[in-house]
C-alpha positions in Angstrom: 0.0 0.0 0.0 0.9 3.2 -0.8 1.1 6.3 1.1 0.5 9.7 -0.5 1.3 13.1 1.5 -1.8 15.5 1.3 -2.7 18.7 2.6 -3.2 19.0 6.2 -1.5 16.1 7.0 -4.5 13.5 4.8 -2.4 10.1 4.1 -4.5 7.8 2.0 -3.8 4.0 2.1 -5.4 2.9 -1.4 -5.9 -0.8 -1.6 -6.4 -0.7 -5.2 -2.4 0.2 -5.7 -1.4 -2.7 -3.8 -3.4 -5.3 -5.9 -5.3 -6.2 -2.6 -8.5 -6.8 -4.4 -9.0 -9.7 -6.7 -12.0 -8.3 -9.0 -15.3 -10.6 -9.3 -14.6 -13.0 -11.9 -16.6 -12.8 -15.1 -15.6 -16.6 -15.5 -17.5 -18.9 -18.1 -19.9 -20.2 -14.8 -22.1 -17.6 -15.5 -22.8 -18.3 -19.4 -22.3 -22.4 -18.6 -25.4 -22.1 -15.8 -27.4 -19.8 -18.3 -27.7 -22.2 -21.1 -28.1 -25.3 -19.1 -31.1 -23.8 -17.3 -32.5 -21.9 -19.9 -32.6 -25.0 -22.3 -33.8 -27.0 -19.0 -36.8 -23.8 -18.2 -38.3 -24.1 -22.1 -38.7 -28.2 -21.7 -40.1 -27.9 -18.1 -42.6 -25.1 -19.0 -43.7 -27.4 -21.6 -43.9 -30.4 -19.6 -46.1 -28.5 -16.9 -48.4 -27.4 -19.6 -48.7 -30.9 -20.9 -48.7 -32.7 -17.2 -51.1 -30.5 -16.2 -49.0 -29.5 -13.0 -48.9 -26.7 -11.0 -45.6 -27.7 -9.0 -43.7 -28.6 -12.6 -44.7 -25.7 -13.9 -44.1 -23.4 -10.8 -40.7 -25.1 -10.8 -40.2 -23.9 -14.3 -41.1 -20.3 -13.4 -38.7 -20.6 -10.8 -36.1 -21.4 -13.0 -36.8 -18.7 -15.2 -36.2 -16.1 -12.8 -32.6 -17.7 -12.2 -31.8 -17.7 -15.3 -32.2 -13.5 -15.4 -30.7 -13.6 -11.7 -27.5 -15.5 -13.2 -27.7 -13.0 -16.0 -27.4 -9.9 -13.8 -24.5 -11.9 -11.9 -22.7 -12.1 -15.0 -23.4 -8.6 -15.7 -22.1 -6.8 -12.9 -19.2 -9.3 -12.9 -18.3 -8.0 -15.8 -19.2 -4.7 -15.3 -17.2 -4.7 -12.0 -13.8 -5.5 -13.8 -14.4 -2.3 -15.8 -11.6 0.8 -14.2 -12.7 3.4 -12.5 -13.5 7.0 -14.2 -13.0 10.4 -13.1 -17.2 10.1 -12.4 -17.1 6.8 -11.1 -14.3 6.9 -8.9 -14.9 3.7 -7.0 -15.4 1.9 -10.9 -18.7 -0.1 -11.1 -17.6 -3.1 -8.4 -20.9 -2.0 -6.7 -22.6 -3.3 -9.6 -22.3 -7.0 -7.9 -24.3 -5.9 -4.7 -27.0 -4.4 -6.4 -27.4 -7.7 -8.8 -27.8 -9.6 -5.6 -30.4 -7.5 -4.0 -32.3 -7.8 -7.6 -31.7 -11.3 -7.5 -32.8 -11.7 -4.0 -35.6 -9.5 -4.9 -36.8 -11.2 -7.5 -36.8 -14.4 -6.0 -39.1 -13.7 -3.3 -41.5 -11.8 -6.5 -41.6 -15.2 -7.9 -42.4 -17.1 -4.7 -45.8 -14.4 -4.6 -46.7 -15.9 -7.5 -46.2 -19.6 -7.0 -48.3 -19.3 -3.8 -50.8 -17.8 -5.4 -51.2 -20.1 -7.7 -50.9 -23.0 -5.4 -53.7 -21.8 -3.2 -56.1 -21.6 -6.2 -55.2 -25.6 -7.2 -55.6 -26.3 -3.4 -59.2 -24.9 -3.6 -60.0 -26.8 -7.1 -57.4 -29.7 -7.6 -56.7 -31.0 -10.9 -55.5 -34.4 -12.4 -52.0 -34.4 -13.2 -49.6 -36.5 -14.8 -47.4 -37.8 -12.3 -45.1 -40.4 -13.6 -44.3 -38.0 -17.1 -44.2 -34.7 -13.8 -41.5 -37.5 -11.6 -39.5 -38.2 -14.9 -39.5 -34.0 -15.8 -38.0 -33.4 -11.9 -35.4 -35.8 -12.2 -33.8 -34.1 -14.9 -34.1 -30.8 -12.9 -32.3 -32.5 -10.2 -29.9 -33.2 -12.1 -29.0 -29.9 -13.7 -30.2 -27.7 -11.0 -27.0 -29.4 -9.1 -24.9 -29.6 -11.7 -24.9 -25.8 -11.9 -25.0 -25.1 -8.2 -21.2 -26.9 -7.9 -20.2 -24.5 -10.6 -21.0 -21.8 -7.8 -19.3 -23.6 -4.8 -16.1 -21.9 -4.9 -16.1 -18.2 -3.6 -19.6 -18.5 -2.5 -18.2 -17.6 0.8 -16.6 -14.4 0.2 -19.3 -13.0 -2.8 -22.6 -12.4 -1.8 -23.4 -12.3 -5.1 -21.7 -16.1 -6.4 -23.4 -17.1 -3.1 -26.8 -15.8 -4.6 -26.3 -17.9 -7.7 -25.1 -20.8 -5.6 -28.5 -20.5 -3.1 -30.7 -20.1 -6.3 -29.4 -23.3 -8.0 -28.9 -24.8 -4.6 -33.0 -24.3 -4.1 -33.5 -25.0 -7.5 -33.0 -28.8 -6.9 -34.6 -29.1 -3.7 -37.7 -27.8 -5.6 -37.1 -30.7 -8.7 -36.6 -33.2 -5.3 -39.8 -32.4 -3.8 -41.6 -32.3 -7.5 -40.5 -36.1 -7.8 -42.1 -36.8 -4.5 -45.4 -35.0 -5.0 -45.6 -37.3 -8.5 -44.7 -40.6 -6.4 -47.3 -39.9 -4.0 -50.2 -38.5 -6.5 -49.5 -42.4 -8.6 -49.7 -44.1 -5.7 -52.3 -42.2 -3.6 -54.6 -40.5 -6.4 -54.5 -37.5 -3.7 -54.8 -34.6 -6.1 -53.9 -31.6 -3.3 -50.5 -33.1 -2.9 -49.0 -30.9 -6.0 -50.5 -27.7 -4.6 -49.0 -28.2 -1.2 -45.9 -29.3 -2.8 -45.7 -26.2 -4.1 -46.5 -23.8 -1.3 -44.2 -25.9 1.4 -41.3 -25.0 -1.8 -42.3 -21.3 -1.6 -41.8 -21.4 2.0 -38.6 -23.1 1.6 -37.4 -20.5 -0.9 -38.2 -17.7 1.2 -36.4 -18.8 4.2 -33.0 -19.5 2.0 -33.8 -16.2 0.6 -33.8 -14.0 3.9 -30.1 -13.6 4.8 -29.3 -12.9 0.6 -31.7 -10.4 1.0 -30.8 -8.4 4.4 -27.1 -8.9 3.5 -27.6 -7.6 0.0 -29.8 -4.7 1.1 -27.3 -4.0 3.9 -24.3 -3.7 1.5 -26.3 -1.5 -0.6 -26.4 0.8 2.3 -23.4 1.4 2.6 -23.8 -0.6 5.8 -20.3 -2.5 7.5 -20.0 -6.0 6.6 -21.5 -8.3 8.6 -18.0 -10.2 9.0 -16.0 -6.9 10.5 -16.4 -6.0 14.0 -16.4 -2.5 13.5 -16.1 -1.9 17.4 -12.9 -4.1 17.6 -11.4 -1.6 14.7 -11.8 1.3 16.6 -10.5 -0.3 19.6 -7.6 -1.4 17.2 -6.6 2.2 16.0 -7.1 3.6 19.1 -4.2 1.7 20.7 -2.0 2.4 18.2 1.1 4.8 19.6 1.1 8.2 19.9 -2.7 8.3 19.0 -5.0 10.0 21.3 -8.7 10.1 19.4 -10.4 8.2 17.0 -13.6 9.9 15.1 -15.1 9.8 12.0 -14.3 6.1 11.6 -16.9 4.4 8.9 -16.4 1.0 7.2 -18.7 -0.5 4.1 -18.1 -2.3 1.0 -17.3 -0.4 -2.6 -18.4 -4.3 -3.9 -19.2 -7.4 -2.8 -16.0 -8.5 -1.7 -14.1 -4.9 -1.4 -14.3 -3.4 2.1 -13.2 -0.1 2.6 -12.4 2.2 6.1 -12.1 5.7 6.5 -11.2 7.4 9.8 -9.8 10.3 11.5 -7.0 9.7 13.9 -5.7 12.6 16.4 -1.5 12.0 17.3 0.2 14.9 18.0 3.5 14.5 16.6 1.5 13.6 13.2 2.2 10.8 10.9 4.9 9.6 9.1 5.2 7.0 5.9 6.5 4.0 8.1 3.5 4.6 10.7 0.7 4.5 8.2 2.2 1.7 6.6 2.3 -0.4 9.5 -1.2 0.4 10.5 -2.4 -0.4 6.8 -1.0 -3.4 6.5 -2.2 -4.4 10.5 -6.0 -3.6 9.3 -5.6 -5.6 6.1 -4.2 -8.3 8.1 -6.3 -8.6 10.9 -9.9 -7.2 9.9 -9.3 -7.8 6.0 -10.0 -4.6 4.8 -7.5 -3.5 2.0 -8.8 0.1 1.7 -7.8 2.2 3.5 -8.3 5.8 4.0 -6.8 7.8 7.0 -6.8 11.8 8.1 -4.1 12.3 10.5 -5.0 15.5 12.7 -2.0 17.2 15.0 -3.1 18.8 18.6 -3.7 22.3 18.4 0.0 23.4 19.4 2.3 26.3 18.4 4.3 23.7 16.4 1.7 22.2 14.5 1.2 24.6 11.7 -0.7 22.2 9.6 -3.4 20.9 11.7 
């Protein structure tokens, strides 16, 4: 990290100099899990049609929205490797946070409908098709978690692969519980099984969905990761020698997987290069924040012309 001498003793610690940040990848995943589940939505939509099935076809719908969800991914991957400008100074790597909230979003959109849709077969069950509906969810199952391992790695550190990975993820837990809604509507005849197939999904989906959701929305606003104790930072810079005060101290993300810290820090006898660099590279190390922005403020003394 580099330190750059400003006026009235600002020092900024840019993370972006260093190479800190490893930019979301816009890796083939993206256009591998689109194709599979597109191809996979048109033949399921079709199915449900022809089965007569509100699950299988609620399943389909389901998948559809995915494949736009994995489509803004992809987007704001890419659009998050783009530089910054002299408008967009932090470049577009917020771009990955707001696809996650609209993926999160419109998950939850989707789930509306499938209940809704459910609740009207639950009042006025159909007949169904339910070894051609069994044989149709298989073949989710099997694509459904074919893409999600595409999403396992980083999944941890990217909200937004980690939306991908939860969509595909739920995905096949849907096709899974579509196969047993057909086994039990061949061997039962009990039409109100698909219906509440459905609605126990939607239920599923929305609790898998939450924590994407507040996360994404909380990243959006500018809020501090959920992974940084932002008290133990303070405490952190506040120990540091020679410093007396510690205001004006924010941390948020400029992406999904950038955090960034800003703070004021009173030492009298100012700041030199090998101080700022130490106290960089001790926040980078221990709260992984690369960064890093800091104003160093003198006491009001005779001496201190600057402050």
């Amino acid at each position: 990290m580099h330190a750059h001498a400003q006026p009235h003793d600002h020092e900024h610690l840019d993370g972006r100099e260093s190479g800190q940040f490893h930019g979301e990848r816009g890796d083939k995943r993206y256009t591998v899990a689109i194709a599979l589940n597109l191809s996979f939505v048109i033949v399921e939509a079709a199915a449900g049609v022809y089965a007569n099935s509100t699950a299988l076809f609620s399943d389909a719908a389901h998948n559809l929205s995915d494949v736009l969800g994995l489509a803004l991914a992809s987007g704001a991957a890419w659009l998050a490797q783009q530089g910054a400008s002299e408008q967009r100074t932090y470049g577009y790597s917020k771009a990955t946070v707001l696809a996650a909230l609209a993926n999160a979003l419109a998950l939850v959109a989707v789930s509306g409908g499938i209940l809704w849709e459910a609740v009207l077969r639950l009042l006025h069950p159909e007949a169904t098709q339910p070894l051609f509906v069994m044989v149709t969810a298989a073949m989710g199952v099997v694509v459904n978690g074919a893409t999600a391992m595409l999403f396992v790695a980083g999944r941890k550190e990217d909200v937004n692969v980690r939306g991908a990975f939860l969509h595909m993820m739920s995905d096949a837990g849907i096709s899974a519980a579509v196969i047993v809604a057909g086994a039990t509507i061949w061997l039962t005849g009990w039409r109100w099984v698909d219906p509440v197939v459905s609605i126990a999904v939607v239920l599923v989906i929305l609790w898998t969905t939450w924590d994407l959701l507040k996360e994404s929305l909380d990243l959006a606003m500018d809020a501090a990761p959920a992974h940084i104790d932002v008290t133990a930072v303070r405490r952190y810079l506040a120990e540091q020698p020679g410093v007396t005060a510690v205001h004006d101290l924010h941390v948020w993300a400029m992406g999904a997987t950038k955090p960034a810290l800003t703070a004021h820090l009173v030492r009298p006898e100012g700041g030199d290069d090998v101080f700022l660099a130490t106290l960089a590279d001790g926040i980078s190390h221990r709260f992984g924040i690369g960064h890093v922005t800091l104003q160093i403020e003198c006491a009001q003394r005779e001496d201190c012309v600057d402050c």
